[in-house]
N, C-alpha and C positions, 0 to 999 in steps of 0.2 A: 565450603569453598571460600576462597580468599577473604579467612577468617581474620590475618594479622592485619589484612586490608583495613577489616569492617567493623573488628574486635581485637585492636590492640591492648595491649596492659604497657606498654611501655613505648610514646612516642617521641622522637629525637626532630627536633627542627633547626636542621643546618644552612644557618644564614640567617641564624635570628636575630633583630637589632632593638637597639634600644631607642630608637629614632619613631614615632608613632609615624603612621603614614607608610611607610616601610612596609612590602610587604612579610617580609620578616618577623616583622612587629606585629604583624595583625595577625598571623596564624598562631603566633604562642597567644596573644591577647583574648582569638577567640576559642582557642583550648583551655585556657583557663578561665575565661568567664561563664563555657559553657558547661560546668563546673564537669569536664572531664574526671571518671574518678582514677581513672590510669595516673601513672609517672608520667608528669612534663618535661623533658629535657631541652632546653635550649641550647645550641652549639655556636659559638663565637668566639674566636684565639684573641678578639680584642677586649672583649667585656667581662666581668665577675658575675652580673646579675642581667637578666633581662624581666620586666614587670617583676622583680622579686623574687625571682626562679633563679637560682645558681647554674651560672651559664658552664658549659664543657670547652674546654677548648677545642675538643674531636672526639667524634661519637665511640675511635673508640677506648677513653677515659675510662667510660661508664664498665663499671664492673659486672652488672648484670648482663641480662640478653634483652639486647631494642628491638621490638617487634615491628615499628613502622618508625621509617624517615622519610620527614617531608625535607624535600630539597629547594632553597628560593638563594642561589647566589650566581653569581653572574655565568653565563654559559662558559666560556671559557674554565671556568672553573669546577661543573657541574659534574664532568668524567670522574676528578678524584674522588668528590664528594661522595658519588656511588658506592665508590670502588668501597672508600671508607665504610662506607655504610654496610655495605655484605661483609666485611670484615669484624663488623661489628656486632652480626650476627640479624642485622633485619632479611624480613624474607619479603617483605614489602616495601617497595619505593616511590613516594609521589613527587613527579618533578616539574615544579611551577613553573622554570625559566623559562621566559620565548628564545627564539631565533634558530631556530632548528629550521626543518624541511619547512616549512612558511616561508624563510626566510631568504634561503640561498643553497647553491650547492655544497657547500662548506657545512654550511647547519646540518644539510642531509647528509654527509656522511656520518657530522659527529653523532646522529639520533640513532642511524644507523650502527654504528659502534657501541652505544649506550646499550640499546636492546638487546647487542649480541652478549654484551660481557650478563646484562639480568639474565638471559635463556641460560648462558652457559653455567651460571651459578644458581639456576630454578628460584631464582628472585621474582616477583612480578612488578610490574612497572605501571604506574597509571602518567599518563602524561608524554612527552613533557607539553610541554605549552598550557598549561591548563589551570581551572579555579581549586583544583584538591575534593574533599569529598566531607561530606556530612551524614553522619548516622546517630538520628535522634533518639532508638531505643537505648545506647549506651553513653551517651550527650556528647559525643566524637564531633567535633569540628574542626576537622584538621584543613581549613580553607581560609581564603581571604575574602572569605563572602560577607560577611557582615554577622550580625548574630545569629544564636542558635532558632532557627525554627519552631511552632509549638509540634507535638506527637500529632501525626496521624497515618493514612493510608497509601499514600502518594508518593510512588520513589520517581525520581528524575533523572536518567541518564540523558547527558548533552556535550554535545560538541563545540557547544558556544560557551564560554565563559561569561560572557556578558549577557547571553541570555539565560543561563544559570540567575544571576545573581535577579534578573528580572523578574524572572520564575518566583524567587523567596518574597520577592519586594509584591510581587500581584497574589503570593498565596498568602502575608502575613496581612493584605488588605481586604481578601476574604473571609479571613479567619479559618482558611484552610492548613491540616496540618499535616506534614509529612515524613514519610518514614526515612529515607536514605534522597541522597542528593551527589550526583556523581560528573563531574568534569570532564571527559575522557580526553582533552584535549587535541593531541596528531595521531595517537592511538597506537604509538610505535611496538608496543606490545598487549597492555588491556583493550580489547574492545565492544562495541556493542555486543556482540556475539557473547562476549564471558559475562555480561550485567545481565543480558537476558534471561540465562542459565540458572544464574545464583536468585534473580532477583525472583526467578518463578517459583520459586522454595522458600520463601523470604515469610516467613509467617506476618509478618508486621504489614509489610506489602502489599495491599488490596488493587491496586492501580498502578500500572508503569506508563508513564510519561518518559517519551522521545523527542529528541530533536536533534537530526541529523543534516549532515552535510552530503556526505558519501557511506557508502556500506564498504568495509573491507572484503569481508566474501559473499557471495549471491546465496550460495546451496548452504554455507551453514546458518547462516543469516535466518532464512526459510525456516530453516530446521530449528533454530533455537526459537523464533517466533510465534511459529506453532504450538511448540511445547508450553512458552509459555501463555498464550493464548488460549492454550486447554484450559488453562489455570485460572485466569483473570486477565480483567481486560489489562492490552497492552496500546497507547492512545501514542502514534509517533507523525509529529509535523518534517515532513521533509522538504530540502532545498536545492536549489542547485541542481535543477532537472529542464530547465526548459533547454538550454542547448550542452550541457553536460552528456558526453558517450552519445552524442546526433554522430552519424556516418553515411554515407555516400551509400545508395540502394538503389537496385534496379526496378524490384517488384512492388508492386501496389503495396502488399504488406508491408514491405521492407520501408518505403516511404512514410508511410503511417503510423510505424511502429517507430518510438525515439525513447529515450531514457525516460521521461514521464512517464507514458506507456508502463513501462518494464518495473518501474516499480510499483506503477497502479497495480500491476496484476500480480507483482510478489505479496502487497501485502494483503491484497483479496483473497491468496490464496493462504494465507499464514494466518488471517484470523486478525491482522491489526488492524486497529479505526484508526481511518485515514484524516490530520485536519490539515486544512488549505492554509490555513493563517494561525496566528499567537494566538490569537483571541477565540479561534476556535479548537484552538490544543488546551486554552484551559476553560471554556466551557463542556467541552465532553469530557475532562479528565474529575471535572468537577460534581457531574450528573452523576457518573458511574463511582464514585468516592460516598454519595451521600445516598442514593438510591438503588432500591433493587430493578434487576431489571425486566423490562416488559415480557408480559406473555404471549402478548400480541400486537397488531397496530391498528388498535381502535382507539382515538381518543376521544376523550371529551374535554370538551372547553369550560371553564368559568368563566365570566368576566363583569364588570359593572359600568361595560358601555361596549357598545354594539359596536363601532369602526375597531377598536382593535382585538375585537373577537370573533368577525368576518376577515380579519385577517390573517389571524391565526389559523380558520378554517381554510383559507386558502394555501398560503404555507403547507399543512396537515397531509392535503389534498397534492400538490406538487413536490412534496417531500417523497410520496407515493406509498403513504399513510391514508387511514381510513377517520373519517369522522364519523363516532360511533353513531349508532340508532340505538337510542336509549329505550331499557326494559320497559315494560309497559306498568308495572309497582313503580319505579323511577319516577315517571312522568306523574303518576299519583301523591307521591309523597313528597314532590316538588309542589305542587299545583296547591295541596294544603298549607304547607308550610311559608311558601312565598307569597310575594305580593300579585294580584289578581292583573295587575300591568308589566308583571317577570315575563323572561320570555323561557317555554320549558322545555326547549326543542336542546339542538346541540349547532351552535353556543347556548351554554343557557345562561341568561343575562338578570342579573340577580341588583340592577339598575344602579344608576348616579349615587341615590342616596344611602347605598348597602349600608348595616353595620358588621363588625365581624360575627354575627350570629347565623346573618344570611349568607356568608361564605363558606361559613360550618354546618349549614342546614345543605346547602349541595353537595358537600366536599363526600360528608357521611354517604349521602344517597349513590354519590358515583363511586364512591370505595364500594359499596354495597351490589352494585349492579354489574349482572356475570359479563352485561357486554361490555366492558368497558375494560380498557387492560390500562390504560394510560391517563394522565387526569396534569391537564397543564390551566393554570391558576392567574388568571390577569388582574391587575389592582392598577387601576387611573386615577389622579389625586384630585378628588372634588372638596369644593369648601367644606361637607362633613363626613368627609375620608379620613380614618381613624387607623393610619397605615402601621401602627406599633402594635396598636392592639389586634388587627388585622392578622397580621404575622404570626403572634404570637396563637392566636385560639386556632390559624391554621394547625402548626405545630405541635400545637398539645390535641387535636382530632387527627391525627396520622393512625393508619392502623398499621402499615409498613408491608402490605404484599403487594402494593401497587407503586412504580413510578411516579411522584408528583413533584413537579417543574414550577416554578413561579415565576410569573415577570412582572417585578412593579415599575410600571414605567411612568417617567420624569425623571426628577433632578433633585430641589431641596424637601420638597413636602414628602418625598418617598424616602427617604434616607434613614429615618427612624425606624422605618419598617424592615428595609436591608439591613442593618442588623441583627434586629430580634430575628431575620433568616437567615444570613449568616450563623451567628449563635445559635441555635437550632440544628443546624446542618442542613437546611434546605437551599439549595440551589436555585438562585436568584439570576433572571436576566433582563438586561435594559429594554428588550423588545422579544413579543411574542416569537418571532423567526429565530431568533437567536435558541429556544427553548425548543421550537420545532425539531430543528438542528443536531439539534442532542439530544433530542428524545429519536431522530431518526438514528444516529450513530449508537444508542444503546439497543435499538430494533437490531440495527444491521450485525452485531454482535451477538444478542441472543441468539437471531437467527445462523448464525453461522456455529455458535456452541453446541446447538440443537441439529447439525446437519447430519445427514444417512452418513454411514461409514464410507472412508473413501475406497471404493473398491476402482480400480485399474484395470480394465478387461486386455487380456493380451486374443489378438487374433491368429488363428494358424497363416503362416504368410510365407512367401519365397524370399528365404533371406540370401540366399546364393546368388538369382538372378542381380539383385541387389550392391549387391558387393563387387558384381564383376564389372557390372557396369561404371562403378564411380570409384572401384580403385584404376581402371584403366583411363578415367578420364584425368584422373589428379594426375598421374603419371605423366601425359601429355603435356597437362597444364591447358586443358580445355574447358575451364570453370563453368561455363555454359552450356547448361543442360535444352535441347527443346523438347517440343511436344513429342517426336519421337520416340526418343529415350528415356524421357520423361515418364509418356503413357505408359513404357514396359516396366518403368518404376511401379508404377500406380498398380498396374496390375495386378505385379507381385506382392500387392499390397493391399488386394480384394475388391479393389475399384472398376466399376462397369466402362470397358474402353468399346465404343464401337469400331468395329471391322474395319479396316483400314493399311495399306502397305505402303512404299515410298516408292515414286517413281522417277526414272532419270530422264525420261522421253515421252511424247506425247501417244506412240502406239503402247507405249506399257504402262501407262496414265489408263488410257481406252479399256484394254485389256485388264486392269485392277477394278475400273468401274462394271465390269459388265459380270467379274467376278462376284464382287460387294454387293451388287442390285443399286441400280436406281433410286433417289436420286443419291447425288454426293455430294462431297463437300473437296474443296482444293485449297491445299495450303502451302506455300512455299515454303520451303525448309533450310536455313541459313544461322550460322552462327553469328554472322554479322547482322544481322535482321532483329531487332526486337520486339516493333511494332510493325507486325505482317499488313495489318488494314492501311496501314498509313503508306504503304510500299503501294498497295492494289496487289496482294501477293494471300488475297482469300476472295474466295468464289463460295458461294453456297447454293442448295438447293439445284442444282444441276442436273438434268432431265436426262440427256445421251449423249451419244459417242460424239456425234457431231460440234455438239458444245463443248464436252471434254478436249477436245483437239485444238477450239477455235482458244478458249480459256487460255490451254497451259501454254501457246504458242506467244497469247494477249501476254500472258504472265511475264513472260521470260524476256520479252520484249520491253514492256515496265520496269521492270525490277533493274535491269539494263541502265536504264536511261536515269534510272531512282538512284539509286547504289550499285554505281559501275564497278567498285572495286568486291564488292559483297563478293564471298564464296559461298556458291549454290551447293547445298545437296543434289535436289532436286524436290518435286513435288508429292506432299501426302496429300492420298487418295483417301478420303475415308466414307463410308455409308451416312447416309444421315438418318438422325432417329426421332423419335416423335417430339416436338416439343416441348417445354414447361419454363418454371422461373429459374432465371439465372442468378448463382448467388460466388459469393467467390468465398473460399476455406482456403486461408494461406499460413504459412509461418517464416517469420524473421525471430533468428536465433542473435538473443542479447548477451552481451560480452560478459555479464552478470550473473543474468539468471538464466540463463541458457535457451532453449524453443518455445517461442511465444508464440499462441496460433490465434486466429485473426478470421473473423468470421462476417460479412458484411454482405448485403443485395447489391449485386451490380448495378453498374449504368449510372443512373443521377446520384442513386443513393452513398454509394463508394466515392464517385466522383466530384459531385458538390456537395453533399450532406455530411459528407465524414461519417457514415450511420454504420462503424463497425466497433467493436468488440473485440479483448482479447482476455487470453488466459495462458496462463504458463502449462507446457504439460511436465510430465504428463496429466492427462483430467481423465475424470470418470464419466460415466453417461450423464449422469446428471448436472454435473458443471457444467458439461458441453450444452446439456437443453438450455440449462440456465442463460448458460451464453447467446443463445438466441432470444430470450424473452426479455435482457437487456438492453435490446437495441430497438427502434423508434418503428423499424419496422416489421417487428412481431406479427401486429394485427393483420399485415398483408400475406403473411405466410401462414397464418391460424387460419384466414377466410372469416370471413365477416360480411351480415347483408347480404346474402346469399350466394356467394361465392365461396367456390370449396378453394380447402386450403393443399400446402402440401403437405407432403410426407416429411414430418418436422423429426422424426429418429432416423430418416436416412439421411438427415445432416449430419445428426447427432454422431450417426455412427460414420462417418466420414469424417469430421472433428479427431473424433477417436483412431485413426486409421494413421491420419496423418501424425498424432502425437506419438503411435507409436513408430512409425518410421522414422521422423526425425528424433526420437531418444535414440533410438539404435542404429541410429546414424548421425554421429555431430560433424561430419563431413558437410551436410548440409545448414549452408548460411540463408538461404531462402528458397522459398516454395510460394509459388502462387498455381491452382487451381481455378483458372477462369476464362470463363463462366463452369461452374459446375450447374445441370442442369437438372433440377430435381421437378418430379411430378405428382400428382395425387398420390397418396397410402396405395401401396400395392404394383408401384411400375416402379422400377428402379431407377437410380439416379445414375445419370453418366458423365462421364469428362470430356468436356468439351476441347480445353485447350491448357496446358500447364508449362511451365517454366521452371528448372530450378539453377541455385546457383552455389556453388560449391565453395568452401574455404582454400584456396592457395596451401599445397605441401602437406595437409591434412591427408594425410592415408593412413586405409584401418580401417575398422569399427569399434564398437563400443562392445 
């Protein structure tokens, strides 16, 4: 796949100059410095030669077949240049000019126009706006990035041109070395989506490094991330999420759920490692380049002073990593071999005056020891701190089945040592957290390589009740679903509704209560109404007739005086059933990635704590548990200190109920189920109160 792209024999650069600085000048300069073994062609109707390369005056001169043109002359000019170019016989185009859709509406249509004439001639297009691309297996620099790169593992697809080139500049100060280097630029036709694809088959490729702005599609996005992700780790920093794709919501989910959200939960579910910052897209892209990864999340600490290896323990510890308990041979063959003032616990503190002997007398013993799955290495620069040599006898005692992290921290005295770990290939970081960090994000990726298969359970369900109700709502144009119609959604959906009718009148309010049993609950039912408690348009726990009467009369009275223009249904009647925890299972559907469900404890927890969770579905049972043992308050739903807990798979499976209704129905823009009221193992969960809201015009199913 986009062979001529990555494996040209013959590349043409149209708008080459003889002027240095230029970038014209710099893409033939660094095709030929990076001793490309292909044909250079430079194209310029005003020059003979550029750096000594007999220039063309139009690509298509050249009597053979041009496999790749890079294009860098001014936009207005950039259409023919194409054109040229597929006449030319390239089946590959990289178009460096800015001012396209960035630019103006003029640029978007001409970008627009460009990609059509590349589709219609099965050309591919990297660009335009962009740095070009680098592939160090065949020494391709067809960029204006600066020099060639040294070989190694590491491909970089980016959206940034500038941070492209920042990329090369902080890997050639690691001494990390990488395999392909990719610009994508406005993406008018190559995108993330086709790097992912190639790059997950890329044998040279051990690591894919991202950094994005925007995703062109949700679901293939997914889908190509996954794939590759099966493969090796894929590490992508993303931006432009804090108020990107926010919209106007009804529903608690819907509120809560924002474009951050939606790609948290795309790439959790694709297998990508998430980094917050630069600095953390190249320390984890760096860990997983040079190390294998963890078996588990036990670590152990080195260090040769106590504050920053009680910090690393902390870090360890809130990362929600384990600090191992070291084998009990461990602690023996520490205890002989160190000094009688070490400490042999975990940290084990191998003191101020270590030499690298006593870094190599631990190192062995926790490569050696079964608990131990992880081994991160601290070096502080004391007056007989011998940080080169340090480095170096770590390096040469590696046995390579374990993860091991270093951080030598300071500045000049440690610097010698950063090298001999750089060179080495050991992954070096300024502070213990930093290393924590990315020993958590190679965890989080094992663990998710290693996950159960995803199996999808489809439930037997009423898909007809389903359909009738919400194509006849879109019809209306009555977007707003309530608890009503809602509940006979849910039902048909396997969800526990209690007994409950709607009444227009206070004798047939009486009459449903005496029907239902004692006591009830009263809810006012109104498309105008959102917030019933805030109206006085709910009653609970209702004893008899006599209150029924007193209530719905109270009701109607209220709501009146509340929201005079409100159109009343009238009032649900419903039984009331034994108590439990209330918890809310919702979905707000993202314009990206489609049904995002949204799991959270009501009350403080939803409301001030933000203590919820989501997940794109569809999810399997297990994602779903999962998605509860992520939020803060697990332990209050597991029971703890002598408090039973609840029935944590009849959320699970409620999770699952809802992902299946909203897949097979994208009619639905949001759902909130709240309070859903779950109790002990063994009593079933019911719906207390739900909400949905429909898409505008959307009729159908799925």
């Amino acid at each position: 796949m986009l062979e001529t792209l990555f494996y040209p024999k013959t590349v043409a650069v149209i708008g080459a100059s003889r002027t240095p600085g230029k970038v014209g000048h710099d893409i033939v300069q660094n095709l030929a410095e990076g001793a490309f073994a292909g044909v250079i062609l430079p194209v310029n109707p005003s020059a003979d030669s550029v750096l000594g390369l007999p220039c063309l005056k139009s690509p298509l001169d050249y009597k053979g077949k041009i496999d790749l043109c890079v294009i860098a002359v001014p936009r207005a000019a950039v259409l023919e240049a194409v054109t040229q170019a597929i006449k030319a016989g390239a089946e590959s185009v990289v178009v460096i000019t800015a001012g396209f859709k960035e630019m103006n509406p003029e640029g978007e249509a001409l970008e627009k126009e460009l990609a059509g004439l590349c589709k219609a001639k099965r050309v591919r297009l990297l660009g335009p706006n962009c740095l070009g691309l680098i592939n160090t297996e065949n020494n391709l620099n067809a960029s204006f990035a600066g020099k060639m790169p040294r070989k190694g593992g590491i491909s970089v697809v980016s959206q940034s041109g500038a941070l492209s080139t920042a990329i090369l500049d902080l890997a050639e100060g690691r001494h990390l070395g990488l395999a392909k280097m990719v610009s994508i630029g406005n993406k008018a036709d190559l995108t993330e989506v086709d790097f992912l694809k190639v790059l997950a088959h890329d044998k040279q490729t051990k690591v894919i490094v991202g950094y994005l702005e925007d995703i062109s599609s949700g679901d293939d996005f997914i889908k190509a991330a996954e794939e590759a992700s099966a493969k090796k780790p894929v590490v992508i920093l993303k931006s432009g999420t804090t108020k990107a794709g926010m919209k106007a919501a009804s529903s608690h989910t819907g509120v809560l759920a924002g474009s951050e959200t939606a790609y948290g939960a795309a790439f959790k579910r694709s297998g990508v490692v998430r980094a917050d910052t630069f600095e953390a897209l190249f320390d984890y892209a760096t860990a997983f380049a040079m190390q294998p990864l963890p078996k588990g999340n036990r670590v152990l600490i080195i260090t040769n002073a106590g504050g920053p290896g009680t910090m690393a323990a902390d870090a360890v510890e809130k990362a929600g990593m384990r600090v191992a308990e070291l084998d009990r041979n461990t602690h023996t063959s520490l205890r002989e071999k160190l000094p009688g003032a070490a400490s042999f616990g975990n940290p084990v503190d191998v003191l101020g005056d270590a030499d690298p002997e006593r870094y190599v007398v631990a190192l062995l013993a926790a490569q050696d020891d079964p608990d131990v799955d992880a081994i991160i290495i601290i070096l502080t620069p004391q007056a007989m701190t011998k940080a080169a040599e340090t480095a170096r006898a770590i390096a040469e005692n590696l046995k390579g089945d374990k993860p091991v992290l270093v951080s030598f921290m300071g500045g000049h005295a440690v610097m010698p040592g950063r090298e001999e770990l750089a060179a080495a290939g050991l992954p070096d970081y300024e502070s213990p957290e930093r290393a924590v960090n990315a020993l958590r994000a190679m965890y989080d990726y094992a663990s998710w390589h290693t996950r159960p298969p995803r199996i999808v359970t489809r439930f037997r369900v009423n898909r007809r009740r389903v359909e009738r109700i919400i194509s006849r709502r879109v019809r209306t144009g009555r977007l707003q679903i309530g608890e009503v119609k809602g509940k006979s959604i849910l039902q048909a959906y396997g969800f526990q509704i209690p007994a409950g009718h709607l009444a227009t009148s206070a004798d047939e309010a009486i009459e449903i209560a005496g029907r239902i049993g004692y006591p009830v609950a009263m809810k006012v039912v109104s498309p105008d109404i959102v917030h019933k408690s805030d109206m006085g348009g709910v009653r609970l726990n209702i004893p008899n007739a006599d209150t029924v009467r007193d209530y719905f009369d109270l009701m109607m009275i209220r709501i009146g005086q509340r929201a005079p223009d409100a159109w009343i249904e009238g009032v649900y009647v419903e039984k009331m059933l034994d108590p439990g925890l209330e918890v809310i299972i919702g979905m707000s559907r993202d314009s990206q990635f489609g049904p995002m469900l949204m799991f959270g404890l009501g009350g403080i927890f939803v409301e001030v704590m933000k203590d919820v969770t989501f997940h794109l579905a569809p999810i399997t049972e297990d994602e779903a548990v999962q998605m509860l043992k992520t939020t803060r308050s697990y332990e209050i739903m597991e029971g703890r200190r002598g408090h039973k807990g609840v029935d944590l798979k009849a959320i699970a499976n409620g999770l699952q109920r809802i992902s299946q209704l909203t897949t097979d129905f994208p009619q639905i823009a949001e759902l909130d189920i709240n309070p859903f009221i779950v109790g002990e193992v063994g009593n079933d969960p019911w719906v207390a109160d739900v909400r949905l809201t429909l898409i505008p015009g959307k009729g159908g199913n799925s």
